[in-house]
C-alpha positions as CSV (number, residue, x, y, z in Angstrom):
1,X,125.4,-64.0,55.8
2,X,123.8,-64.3,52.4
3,X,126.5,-65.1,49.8
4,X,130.1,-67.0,49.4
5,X,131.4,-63.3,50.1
6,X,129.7,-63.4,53.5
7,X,130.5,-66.6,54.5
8,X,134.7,-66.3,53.1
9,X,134.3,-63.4,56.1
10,X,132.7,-65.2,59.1
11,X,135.2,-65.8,61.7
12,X,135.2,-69.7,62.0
13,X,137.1,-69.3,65.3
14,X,134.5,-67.3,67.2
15,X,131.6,-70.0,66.1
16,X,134.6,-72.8,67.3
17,X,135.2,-71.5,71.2
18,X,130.6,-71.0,71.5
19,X,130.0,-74.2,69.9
20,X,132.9,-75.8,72.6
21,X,131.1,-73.9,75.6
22,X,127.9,-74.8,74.4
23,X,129.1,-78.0,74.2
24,X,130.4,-77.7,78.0
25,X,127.1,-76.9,78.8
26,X,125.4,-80.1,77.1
27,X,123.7,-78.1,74.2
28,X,124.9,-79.9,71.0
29,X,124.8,-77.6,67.8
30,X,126.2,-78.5,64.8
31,X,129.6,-78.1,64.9
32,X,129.8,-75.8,61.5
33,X,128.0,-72.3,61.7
34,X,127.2,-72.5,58.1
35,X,124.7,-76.0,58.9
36,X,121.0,-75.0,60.2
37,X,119.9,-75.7,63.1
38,X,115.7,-76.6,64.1
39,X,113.6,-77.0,67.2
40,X,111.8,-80.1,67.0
41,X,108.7,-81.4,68.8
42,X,110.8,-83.4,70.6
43,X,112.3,-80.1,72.5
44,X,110.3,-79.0,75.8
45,X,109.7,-75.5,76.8
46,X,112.7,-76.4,79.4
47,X,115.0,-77.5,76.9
48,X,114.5,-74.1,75.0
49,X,114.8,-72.3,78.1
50,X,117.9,-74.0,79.3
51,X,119.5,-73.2,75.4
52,X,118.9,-69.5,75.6
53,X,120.3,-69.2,79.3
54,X,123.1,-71.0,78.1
55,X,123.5,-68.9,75.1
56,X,123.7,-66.4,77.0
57,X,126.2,-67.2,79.8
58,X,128.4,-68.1,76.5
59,X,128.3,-64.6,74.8
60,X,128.9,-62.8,77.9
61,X,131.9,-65.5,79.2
62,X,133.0,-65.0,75.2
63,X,132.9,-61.4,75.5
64,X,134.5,-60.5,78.9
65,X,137.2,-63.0,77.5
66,X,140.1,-61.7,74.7
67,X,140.3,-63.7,71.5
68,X,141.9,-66.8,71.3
């Protein structure tokens, strides 16, 4: 997304049910797609580790799944 166009477009509800199962699986992101989101020093090798496996176990559960 690169423009108000873009963004009018991006389907909230699909950003709502991976933030929730995210959430489920104790990664916090910010609960709006359109916010950034940054890796900080403070973030081990196991906590990036343990957000991409989670990321995805979400997009395949989100995609064997029909929409909400």
């Amino acid at each position: 997304m690169t423009n108000y166009n873009g963004a009018k477009n991006c389907d909230t509800k699909l950003y709502a049910r991976y933030f929730r199962e995210m959430l489920n699986r104790g990664v916090f992101l910010a609960p709006s797609q359109f916010e950034a989101a940054f890796v900080s020093a403070s973030h081990t090798p196991a906590d990036i580790d343990r957000t991409i496996s989670s990321a995805q176990e979400v997009l395949k559960f989100i995609a064997a799944q029909p929409p909400a």
